[in-house]
N, CA, C and O atoms as a DFTB+ gen file, in Angstrom:
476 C
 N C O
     1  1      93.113      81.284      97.047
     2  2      93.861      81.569      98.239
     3  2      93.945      80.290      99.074
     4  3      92.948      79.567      99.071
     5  1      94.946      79.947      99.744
     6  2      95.177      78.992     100.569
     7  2      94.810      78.895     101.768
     8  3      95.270      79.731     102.546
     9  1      94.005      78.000     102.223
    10  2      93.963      78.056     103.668
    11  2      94.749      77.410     104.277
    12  3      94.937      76.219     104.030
    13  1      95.550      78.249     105.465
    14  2      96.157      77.428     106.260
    15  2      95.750      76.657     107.699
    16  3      96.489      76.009     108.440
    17  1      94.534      76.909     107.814
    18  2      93.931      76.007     108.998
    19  2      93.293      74.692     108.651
    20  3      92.930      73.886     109.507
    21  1      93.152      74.479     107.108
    22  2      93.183      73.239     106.816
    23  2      94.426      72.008     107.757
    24  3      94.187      70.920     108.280
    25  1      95.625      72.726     107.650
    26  2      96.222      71.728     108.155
    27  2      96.710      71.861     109.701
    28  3      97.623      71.222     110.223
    29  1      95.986      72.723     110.231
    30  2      95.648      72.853     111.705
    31  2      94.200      72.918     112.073
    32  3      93.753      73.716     112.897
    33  1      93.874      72.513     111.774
    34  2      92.138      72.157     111.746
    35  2      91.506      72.027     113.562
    36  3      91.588      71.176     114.448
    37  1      91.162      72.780     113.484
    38  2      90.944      72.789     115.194
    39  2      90.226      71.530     116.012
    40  3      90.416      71.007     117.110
    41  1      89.198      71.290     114.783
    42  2      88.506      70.176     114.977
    43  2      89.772      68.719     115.332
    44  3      89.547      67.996     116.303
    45  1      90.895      68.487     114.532
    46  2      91.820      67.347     114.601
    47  2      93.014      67.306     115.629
    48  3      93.832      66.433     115.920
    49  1      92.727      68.978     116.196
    50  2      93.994      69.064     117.423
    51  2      93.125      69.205     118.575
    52  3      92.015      69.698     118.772
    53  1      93.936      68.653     119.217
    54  2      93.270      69.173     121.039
    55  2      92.621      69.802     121.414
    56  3      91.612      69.784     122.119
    57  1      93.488      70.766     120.692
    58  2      93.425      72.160     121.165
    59  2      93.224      73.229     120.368
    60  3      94.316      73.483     119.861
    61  1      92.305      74.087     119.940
    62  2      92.114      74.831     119.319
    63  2      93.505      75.812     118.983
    64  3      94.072      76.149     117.944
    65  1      93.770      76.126     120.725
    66  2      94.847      77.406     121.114
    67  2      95.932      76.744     120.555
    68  3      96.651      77.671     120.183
    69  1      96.631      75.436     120.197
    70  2      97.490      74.792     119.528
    71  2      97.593      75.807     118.117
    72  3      98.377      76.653     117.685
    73  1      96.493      75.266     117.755
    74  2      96.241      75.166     115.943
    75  2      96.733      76.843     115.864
    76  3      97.668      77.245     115.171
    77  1      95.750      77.812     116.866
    78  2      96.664      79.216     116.547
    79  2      97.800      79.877     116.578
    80  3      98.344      80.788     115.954
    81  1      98.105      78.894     117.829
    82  2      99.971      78.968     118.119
    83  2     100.485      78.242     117.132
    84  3     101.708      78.292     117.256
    85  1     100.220      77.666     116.319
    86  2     101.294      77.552     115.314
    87  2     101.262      78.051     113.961
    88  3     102.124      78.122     113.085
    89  1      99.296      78.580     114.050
    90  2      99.681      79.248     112.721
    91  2     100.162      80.909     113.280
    92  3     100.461      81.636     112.333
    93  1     100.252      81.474     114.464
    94  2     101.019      82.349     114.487
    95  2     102.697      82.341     114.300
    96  3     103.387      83.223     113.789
    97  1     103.037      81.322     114.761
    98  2     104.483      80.953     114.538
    99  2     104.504      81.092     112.660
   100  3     105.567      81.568     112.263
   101  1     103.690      80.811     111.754
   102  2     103.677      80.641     110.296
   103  2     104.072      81.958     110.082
   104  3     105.042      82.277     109.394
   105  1     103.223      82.837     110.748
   106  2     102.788      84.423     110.235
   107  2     104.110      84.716     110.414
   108  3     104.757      84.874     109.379
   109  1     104.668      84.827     111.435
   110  2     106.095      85.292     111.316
   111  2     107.311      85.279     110.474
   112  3     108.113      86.199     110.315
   113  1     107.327      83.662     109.772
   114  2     107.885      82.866     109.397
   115  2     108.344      84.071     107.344
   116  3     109.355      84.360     106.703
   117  1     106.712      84.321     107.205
   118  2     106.078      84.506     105.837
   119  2     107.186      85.596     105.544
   120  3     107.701      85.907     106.618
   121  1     107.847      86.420     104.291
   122  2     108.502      86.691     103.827
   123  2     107.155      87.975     102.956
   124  3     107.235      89.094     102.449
   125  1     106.350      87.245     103.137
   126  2     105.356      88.575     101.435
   127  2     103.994      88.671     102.562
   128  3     103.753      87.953     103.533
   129  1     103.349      89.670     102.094
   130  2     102.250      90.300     102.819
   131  2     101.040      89.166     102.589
   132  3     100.058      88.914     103.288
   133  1     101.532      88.550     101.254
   134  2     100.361      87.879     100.401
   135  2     100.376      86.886     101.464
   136  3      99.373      86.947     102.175
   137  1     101.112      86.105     101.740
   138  2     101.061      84.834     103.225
   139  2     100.829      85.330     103.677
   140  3      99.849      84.834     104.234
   141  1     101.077      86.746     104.213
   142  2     100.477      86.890     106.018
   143  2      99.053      87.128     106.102
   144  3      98.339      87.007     107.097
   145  1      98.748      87.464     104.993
   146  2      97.169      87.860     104.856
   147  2      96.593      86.819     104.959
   148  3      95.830      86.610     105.902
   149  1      96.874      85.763     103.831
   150  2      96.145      84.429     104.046
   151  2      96.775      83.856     105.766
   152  3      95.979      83.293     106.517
   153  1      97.812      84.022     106.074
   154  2      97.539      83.533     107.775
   155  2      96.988      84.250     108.667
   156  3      96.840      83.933     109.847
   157  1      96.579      85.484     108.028
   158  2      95.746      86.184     109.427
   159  2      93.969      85.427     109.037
   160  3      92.900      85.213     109.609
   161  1      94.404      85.313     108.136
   162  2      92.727      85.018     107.779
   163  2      92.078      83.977     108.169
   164  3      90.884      84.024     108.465
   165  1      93.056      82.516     108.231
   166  2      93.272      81.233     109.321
   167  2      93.191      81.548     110.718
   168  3      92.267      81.218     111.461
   169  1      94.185      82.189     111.024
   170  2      94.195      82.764     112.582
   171  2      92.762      83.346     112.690
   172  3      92.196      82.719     113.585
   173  1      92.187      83.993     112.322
   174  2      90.791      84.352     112.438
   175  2      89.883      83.490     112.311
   176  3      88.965      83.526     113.130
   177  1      89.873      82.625     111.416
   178  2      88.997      81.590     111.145
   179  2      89.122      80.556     112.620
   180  3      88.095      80.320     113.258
   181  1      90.078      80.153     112.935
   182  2      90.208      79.511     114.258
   183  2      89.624      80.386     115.360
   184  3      88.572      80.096     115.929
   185  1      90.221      81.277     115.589
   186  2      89.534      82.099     116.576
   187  2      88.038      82.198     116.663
   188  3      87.452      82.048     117.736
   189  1      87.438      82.443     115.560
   190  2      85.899      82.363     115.076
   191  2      85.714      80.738     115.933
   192  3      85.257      80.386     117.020
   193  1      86.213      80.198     115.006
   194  2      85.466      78.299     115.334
   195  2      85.563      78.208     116.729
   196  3      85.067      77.180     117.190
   197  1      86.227      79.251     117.806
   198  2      86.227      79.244     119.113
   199  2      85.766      79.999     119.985
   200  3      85.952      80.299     121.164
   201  1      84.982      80.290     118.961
   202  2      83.992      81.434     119.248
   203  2      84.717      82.590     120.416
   204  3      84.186      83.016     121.441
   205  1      86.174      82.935     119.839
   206  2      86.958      84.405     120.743
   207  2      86.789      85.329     119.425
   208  3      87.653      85.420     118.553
   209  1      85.246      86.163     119.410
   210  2      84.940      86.842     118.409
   211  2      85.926      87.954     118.617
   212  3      86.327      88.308     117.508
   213  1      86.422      88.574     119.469
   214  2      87.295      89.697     119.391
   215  2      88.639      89.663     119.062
   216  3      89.327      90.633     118.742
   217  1      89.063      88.247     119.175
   218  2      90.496      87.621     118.328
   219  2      90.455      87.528     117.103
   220  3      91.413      87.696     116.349
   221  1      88.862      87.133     116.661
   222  2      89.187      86.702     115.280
   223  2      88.810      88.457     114.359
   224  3      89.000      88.760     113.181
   225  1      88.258      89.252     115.470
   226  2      87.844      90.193     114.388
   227  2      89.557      91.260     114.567
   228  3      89.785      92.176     113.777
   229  1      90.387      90.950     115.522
   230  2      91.867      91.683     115.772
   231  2      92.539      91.123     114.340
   232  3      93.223      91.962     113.753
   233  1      92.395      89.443     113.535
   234  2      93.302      89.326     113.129
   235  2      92.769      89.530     111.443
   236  3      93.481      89.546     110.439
   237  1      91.218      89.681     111.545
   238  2      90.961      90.120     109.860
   239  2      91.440      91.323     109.943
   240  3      92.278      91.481     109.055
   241  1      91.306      92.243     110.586
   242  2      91.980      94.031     110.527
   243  2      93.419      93.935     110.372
   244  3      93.984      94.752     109.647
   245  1      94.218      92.836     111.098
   246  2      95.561      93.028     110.322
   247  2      95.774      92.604     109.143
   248  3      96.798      92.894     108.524
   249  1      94.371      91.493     108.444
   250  2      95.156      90.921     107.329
   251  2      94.463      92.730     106.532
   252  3      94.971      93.295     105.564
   253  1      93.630      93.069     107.081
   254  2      93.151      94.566     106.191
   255  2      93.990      95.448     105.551
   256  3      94.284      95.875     104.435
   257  1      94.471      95.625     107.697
   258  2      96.081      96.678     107.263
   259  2      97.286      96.254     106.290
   260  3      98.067      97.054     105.775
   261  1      97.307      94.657     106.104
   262  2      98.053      94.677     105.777
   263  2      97.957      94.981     103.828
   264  3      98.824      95.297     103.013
   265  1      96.574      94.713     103.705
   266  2      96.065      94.742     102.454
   267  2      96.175      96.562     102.024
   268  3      96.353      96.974     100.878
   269  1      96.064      97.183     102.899
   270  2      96.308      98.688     102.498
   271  2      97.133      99.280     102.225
   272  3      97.194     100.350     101.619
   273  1      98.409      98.194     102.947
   274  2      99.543      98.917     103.189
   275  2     100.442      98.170     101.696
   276  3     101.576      98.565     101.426
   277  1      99.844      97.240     100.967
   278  2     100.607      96.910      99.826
   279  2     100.338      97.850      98.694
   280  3      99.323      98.087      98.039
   281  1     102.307      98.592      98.653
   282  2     102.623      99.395      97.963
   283  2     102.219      99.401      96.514
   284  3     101.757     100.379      95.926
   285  1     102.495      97.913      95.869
   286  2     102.453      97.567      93.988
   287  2     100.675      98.096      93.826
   288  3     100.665      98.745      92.780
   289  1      99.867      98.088      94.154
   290  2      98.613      98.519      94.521
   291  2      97.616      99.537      94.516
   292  3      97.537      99.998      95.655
   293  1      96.681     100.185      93.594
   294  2      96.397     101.354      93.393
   295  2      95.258     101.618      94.777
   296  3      94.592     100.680      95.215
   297  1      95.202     102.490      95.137
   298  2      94.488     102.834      96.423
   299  2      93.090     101.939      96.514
   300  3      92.760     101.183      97.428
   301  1      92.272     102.290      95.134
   302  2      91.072     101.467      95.158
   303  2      90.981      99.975      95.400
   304  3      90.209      99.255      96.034
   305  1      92.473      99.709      94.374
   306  2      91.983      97.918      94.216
   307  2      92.524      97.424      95.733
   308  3      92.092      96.332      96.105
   309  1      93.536      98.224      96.735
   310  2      93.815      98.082      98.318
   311  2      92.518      98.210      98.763
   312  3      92.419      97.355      99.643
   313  1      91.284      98.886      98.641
   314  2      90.453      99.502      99.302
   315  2      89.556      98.559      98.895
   316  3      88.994      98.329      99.966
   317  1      88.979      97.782      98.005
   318  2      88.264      96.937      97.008
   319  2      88.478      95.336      98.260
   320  3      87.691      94.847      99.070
   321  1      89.782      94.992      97.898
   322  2      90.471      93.900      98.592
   323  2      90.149      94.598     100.387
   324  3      89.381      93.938     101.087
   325  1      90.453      95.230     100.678
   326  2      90.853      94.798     102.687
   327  2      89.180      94.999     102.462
   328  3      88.813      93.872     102.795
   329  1      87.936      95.731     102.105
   330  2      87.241      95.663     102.733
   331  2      86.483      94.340     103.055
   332  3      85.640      94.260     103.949
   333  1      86.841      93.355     102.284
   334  2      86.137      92.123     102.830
   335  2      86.593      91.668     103.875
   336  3      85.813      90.965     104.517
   337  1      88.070      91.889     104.477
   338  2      87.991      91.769     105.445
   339  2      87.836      92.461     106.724
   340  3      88.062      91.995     107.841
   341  1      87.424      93.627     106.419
   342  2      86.757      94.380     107.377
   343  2      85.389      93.811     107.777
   344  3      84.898      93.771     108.905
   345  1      84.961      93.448     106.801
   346  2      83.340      93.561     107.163
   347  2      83.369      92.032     107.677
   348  3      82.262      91.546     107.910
   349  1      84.581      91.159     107.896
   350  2      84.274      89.807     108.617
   351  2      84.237      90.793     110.149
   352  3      83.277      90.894     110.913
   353  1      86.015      91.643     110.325
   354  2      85.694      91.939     111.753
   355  2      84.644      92.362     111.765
   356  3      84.345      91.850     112.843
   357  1      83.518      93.034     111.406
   358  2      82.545      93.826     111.812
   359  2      81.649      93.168     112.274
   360  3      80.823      93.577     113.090
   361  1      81.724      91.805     111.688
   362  2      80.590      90.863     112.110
   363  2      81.232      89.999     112.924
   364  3      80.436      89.090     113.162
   365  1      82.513      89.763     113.612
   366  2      82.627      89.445     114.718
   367  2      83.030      90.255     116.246
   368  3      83.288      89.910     117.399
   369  1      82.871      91.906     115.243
   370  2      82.682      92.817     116.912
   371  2      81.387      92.412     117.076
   372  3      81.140      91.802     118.116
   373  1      80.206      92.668     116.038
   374  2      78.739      92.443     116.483
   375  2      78.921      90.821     117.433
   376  3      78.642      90.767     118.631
   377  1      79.169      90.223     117.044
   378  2      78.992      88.758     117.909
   379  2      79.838      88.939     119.555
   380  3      79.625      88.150     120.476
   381  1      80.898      90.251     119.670
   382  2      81.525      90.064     120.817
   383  2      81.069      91.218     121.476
   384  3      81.297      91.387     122.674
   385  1      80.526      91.921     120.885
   386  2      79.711      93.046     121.630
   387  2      80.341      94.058     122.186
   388  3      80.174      94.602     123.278
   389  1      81.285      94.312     121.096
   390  2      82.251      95.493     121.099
   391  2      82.055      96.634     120.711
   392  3      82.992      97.080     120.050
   393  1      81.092      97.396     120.870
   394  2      80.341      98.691     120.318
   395  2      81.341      99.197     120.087
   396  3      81.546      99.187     118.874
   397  1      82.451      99.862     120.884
   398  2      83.664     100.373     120.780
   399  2      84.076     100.282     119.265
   400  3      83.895     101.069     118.336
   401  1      84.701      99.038     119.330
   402  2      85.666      98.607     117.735
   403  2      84.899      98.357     116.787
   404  3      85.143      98.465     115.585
   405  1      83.545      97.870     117.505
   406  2      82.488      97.707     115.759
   407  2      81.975      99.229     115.462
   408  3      81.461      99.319     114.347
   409  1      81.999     100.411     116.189
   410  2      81.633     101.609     115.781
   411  2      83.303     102.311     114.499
   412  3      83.198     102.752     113.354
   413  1      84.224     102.183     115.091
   414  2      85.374     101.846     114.522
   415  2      85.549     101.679     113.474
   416  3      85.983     102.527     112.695
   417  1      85.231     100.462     113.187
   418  2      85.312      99.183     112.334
   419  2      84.190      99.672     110.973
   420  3      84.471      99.486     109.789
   421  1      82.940     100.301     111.449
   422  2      81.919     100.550     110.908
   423  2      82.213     101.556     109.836
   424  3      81.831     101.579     108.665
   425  1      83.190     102.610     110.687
   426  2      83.805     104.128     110.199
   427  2      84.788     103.846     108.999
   428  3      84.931     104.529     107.985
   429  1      85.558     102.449     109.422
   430  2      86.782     102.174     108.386
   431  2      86.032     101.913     107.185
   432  3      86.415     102.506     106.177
   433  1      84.699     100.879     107.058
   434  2      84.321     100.254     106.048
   435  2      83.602     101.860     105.500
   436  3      83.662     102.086     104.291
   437  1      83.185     102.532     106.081
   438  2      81.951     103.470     104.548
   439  2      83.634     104.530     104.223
   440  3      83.530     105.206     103.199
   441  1      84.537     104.631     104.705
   442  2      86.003     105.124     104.326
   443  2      86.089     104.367     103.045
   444  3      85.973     104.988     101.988
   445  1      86.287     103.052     103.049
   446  2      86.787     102.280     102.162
   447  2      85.546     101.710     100.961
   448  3      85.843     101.209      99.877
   449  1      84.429     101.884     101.356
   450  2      83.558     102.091      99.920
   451  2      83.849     103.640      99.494
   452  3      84.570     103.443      98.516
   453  1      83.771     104.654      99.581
   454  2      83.970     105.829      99.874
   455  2      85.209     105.487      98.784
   456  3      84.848     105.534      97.608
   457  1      86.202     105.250      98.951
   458  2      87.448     105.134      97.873
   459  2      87.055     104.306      96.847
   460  3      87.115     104.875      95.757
   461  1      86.573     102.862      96.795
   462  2      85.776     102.259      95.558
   463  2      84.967     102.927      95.117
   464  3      85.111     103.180      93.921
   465  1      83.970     103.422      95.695
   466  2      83.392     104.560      94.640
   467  2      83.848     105.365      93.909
   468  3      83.433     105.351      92.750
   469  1      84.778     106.279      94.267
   470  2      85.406     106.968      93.381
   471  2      86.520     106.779      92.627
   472  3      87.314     107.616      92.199
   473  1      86.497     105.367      92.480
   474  2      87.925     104.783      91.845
   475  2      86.732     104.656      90.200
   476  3      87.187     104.228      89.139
């Protein structure tokens, strides 16, 4: 998988909030779920390195949703795939102290072993 914050590297711009504003401008840009996933996953990764744990755990759940929502895809191997990125948000509600969305978040992941198991 590609990273795209390699070439927005937060560390080499100014500005962190740069590097996300433009890899959000990317996300838009993307045409297949498969890019947007890998740019939510950048967008998160920046957010993380800026320590806005509740940004970065908003944008692994979309690359999740978006992993669920790909049709070619049998329920499990959707369910197999987003949960890794569930369990990043989960560990950056724990760091933002979002009982709320990490209780949430907590509910989505034993859902989604819950379907790998019985796949």
């Amino acid at each position: 998988m590609h990273d795209f914050s390699e070439g927005f590297s937060v560390g080499k711009m100014r500005s962190g909030n740069a590097a996300v504003y433009q890899l959000r401008e990317q996300f838009e840009k993307f045409p297949t779920s498969t890019h947007k996933v890998e740019a939510c996953e950048s967008i998160a990764s920046c957010f993380f390195q800026l320590e806005q744990y509740g940004d970065a755990a908003g944008w692994y759940e979309t690359a999740g949703r978006l992993i669920l929502s790909e049709p070619s895809a049998s329920p499990a191997v959707r369910a197999i795939s987003a949960l890794c990125e569930y369990e990043r948000a989960l560990d950056c509600y724990r760091k933002s102290d979002d009982e709320e969305r990490l209780t949430e978040c907590s509910a989505l992941i034993l859902e989604l072993r819950r379907t790998c198991a019985s796949a």
